[in-house]
C-alpha positions, -999 to +999 in steps of 0.1 A: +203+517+453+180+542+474+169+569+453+163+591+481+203+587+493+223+622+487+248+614+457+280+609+473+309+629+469+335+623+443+370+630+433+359+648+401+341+671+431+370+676+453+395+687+417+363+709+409+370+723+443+401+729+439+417+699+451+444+680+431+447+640+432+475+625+456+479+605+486+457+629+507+430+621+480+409+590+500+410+607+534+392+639+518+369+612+500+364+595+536+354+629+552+332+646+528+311+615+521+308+605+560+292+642+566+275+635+538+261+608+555+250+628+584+233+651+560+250+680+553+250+697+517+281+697+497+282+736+497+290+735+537+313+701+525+333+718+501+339+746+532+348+721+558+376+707+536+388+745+523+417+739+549+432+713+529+430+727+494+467+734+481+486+769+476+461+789+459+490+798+432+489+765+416+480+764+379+468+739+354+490+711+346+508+724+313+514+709+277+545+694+274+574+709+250+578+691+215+613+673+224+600+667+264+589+632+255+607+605+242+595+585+211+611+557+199+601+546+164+602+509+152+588+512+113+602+524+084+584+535+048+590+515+016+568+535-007+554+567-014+522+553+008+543+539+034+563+577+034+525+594+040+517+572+066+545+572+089+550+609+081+507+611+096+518+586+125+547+610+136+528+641+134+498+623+156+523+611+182+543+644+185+507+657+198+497+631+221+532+631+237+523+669+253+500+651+274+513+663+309+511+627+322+534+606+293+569+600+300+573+582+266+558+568+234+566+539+208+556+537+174+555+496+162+559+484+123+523+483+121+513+520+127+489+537+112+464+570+120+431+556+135+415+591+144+420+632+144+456+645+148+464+640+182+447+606+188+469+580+197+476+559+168+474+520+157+502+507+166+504+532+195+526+530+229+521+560+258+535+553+290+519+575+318+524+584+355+491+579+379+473+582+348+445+563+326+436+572+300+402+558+286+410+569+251+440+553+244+428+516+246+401+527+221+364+518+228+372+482+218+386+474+249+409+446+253+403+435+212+428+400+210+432+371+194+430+337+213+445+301+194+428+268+200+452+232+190+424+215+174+445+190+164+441+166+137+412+174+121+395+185+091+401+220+086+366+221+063+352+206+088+368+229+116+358+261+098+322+246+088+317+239+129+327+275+134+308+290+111+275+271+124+287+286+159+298+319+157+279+353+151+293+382+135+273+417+127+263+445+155+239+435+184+241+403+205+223+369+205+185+363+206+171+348+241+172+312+239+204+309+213+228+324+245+262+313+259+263+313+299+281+343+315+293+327+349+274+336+380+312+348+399+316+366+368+283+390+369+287+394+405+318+410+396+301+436+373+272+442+398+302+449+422+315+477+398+303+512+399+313+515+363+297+482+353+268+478+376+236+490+351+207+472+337+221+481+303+259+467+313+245+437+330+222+431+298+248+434+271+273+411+291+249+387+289+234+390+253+270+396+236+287+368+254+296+346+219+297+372+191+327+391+176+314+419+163+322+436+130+350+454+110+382+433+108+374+409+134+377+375+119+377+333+132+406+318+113+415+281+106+450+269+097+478+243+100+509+248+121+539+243+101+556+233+134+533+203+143+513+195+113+478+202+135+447+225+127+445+255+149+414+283+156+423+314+158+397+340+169+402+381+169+372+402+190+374+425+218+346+432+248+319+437+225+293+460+242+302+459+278+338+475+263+321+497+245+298+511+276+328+513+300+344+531+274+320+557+272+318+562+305+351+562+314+357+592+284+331+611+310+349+605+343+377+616+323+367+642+310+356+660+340+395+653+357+409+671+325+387+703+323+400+708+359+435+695+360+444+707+323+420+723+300+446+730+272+446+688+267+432+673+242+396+657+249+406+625+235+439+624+259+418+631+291+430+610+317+415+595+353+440+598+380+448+566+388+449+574+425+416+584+428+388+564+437+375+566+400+410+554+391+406+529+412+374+517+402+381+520+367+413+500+370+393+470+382+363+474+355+394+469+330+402+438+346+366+422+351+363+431+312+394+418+305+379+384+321+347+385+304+368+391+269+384+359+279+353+342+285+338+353+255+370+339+229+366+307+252+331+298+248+333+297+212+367+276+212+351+252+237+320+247+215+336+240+185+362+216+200+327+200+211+310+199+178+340+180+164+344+158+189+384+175+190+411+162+213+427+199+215+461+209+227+470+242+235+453+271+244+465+311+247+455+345+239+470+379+240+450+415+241+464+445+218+438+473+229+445+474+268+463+492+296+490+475+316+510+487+348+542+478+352+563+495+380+549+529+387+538+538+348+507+530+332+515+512+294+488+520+271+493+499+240+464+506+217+473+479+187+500+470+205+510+441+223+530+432+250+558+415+247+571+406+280+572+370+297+545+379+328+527+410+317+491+389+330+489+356+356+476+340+321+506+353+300+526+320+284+554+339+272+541+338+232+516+357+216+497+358+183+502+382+151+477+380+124+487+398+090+458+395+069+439+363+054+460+354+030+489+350+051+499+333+081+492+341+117+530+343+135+531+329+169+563+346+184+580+350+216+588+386+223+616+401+234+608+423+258+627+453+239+635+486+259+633+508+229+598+493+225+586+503+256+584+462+259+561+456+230+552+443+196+534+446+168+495+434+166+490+428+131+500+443+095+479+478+100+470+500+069+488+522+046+454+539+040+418+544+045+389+521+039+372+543+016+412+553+000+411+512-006+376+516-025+386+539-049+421+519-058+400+492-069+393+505-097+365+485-126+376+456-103+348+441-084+352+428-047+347+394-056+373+394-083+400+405-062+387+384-035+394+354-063+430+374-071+444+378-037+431+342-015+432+320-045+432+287-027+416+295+007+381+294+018+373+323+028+340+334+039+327+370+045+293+368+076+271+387+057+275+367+024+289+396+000+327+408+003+339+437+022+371+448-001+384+468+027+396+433+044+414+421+018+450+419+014+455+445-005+437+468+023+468+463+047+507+466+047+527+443+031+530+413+052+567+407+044+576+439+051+558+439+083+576+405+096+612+420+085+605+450+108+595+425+140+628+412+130+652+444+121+643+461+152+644+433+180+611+429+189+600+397+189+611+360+172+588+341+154+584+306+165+555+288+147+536+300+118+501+290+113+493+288+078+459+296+064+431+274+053+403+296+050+385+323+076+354+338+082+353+377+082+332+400+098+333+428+072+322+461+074+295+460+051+261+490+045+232+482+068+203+466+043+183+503+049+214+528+040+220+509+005+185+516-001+189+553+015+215+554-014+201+544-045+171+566-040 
């Protein structure tokens, strides 16, 4: 890019000038950047195109009314916990729905608060009009789980070859111990505004192969349906996700304090029919494929390590915008649950419940009063740190030996994050009754656990030092 070129014009210019996003939107864009072209400053820009600014009555977009919105609700409490937590996941979702964009919102068994009052929660469905917004699919964009038939083999074996191959923890992999990241698929970034940066480019390349930290794990089992070892795998986008995200939250940012200051930050939105929107629409996609690729080069290299003759192959995202008709589906620990909602959809997708219990591979149902979607996993009835203090005198590894006796499980960094364990999330039972109760998907295979490796969420070697001092 020449650094001498005059920055061109932009939507988030033409709203700051008064304009408001429509169908007149990419002529105005056409216009003010081909004088810009010819060299003339945006201050005698933004006059040329006063003519076509709208009624000068016209006001911010306005809050919705509590009662505007419908929500439909598919989870019930068992406990006193359970009570808390849907009472927190109501309260969150009664703000979110004043967005002025959302026509409707869906609460799945698996709910729980992930943020301040007013961010959408896990377990999370908003439905908007011309609208994306960035911080309802989280900054782990497109986080999913991906299954690979290994088929008869050894599942020791399966989850030692994993465990050689994978790479858990924060940063990417050291030059020289890299996965390929396809030519087509780079060109595609460098063809992004929101993805073409030496830092993008960089991290798409260095994080290609990892999975991060937190709850994402790489899980072996047996299908009860055929008898044969399966790899299951659950990462999002890594650090490209994490960059779009942030800049996306900017573009966005900059559309709300103009369209509808009394929003909250976190609900900012970029209309979709901008040229932002339109950009950022694709960067979700290319993401989307390098999420793919990412889950896939660690399948493939195991399958190669073992010398597997693999069957099947799928994977399903639950941190992702989808469009269907004229809305904009934000499922944010959510996942869809109709038949073509990608070109790569099979019709199942994967639920994991927690490491102890089996991953359900179900065909969804599609249901209305789900806004089409299911649940992405089990979710929490409280926090991390809430988790910690439950524990009691009981150490991690004991209830580690308590709650997977049996399984082989393995935590990346060697010592046991607590807040992963079974006892950390919602009742699996309960959670699978609910998919069932309230239509939303049937389970058709159930992959039963041999033993997974965690990421964890464990202190960095210099804050437990920073502590005991």
């Amino acid at each position: 890019m020449n650094d001498d070129a005059p920055s061109p014009v932009t939507g988030a210019d033409l709203i700051g000038w008064g304009h408001r996003p429509g169908p007149a939107f990419p002529d105005l864009l056409t216009r003010a950047n081909a004088a810009r072209a010819q060299g003339l400053g945006l201050i005698r820009i933004r006059q040329m195109l006063e003519a076509d600014l709208p009624p000068p009555t016209a006001e911010p977009l306005a809050l919705r009314r509590a009662g505007d919105v419908p929500l439909h609700v598919s989870i019930r409490a068992e406990d006193a916990d359970e009570q808390k937590n849907v009472a927190d996941v109501l309260a969150t979702m009664a703000e979110v729905l004043k967005t002025p964009t959302v026509e409707a919102g869906a609460l799945m068994p698996d709910a729980c608060p992930a943020g301040h009052l007013g961010t959408i929660p896990v377990g999370g469905v908003v439905a908007a009009r011309n609208a994306i917004h960035p911080g309802m699919h989280s900054a782990d964009i497109c986080c999913s789980v991906m299954i690979t038939d290994l088929g008869m083999v050894d599942p020791k074996a399966a989850l030692d070859a994993a465990q050689a191959i994978t790479h858990f923890g924060p940063g990417g992999r050291d030059q020289g111990n890299r996965f390929t990241v396809s030519l087509d698929l780079l060109d595609q970034f460098r063809a992004n505004p929101f993805l073409n940066g030496t830092r993008m480019l960089h991290s798409a390349q260095a994080h290609m192969g990892t999975q991060g930290d937190g709850n994402h794990f790489l899980f072996i089992g047996r299908s009860r349906a055929t008898g044969r070892v399966a790899m299951i795998t659950h990462h999002g986008s890594r650090g490209p996700g994490g960059l779009l995200y942030k800049q996306g939250m900017e573009v966005a940012e900059r559309f709300r304090r103009a369209l509808s200051p009394a929003t909250l930050k976190q609900n900012a939105w970029i209309p979709a029919d901008t040229d932002e929107g339109r950009d950022y629409w694709q960067a979700l996609q290319i993401i989307r494929s390098w999420t793919k690729a990412n889950h896939n080069a660690l399948h493939q290299a195991v399958v190669e390590r073992l010398r597997a003759e693999p069957g099947d192959r799928f994977w399903n995202e639950h941190n992702f915008v989808f469009k269907r008709g004229d809305l904009f589906l934000h499922g944010k620990g959510a996942t869809p649950a109709w038949g073509d909602y990608a070109e790569d959809a099979t019709g199942l997708t994967l639920i994991p419940l927690n490491m102890a219990e089996p991953v359900l591979v179900v065909r969804g149902r599609d249901a209305a009063h789900a806004l089409g979607f299911s649940p992405h996993g089990a979710g929490r009835n409280f926090s991390r740190t809430e988790h910690r203090r439950r524990m009691g005198a009981m150490t991690p590894a004991q209830m580690l030996a308590a709650e997977t006796a049996g399984l082989d499980i393995r935590f990346h960094a060697g010592a046991v994050d607590a807040s992963e364990l079974p006892s950390s999330y919602k009742r699996a039972g309960a959670v699978i009754d609910q998919i069932r109760d309230y239509g939303l998907a049937d389970v058709v295979d159930c992959i039963d656990p041999y033993g997974c490796i965690m990421a964890g969420d464990l202190p960095l070697p210099w804050q437990t030092k920073r502590t005991r001092r």
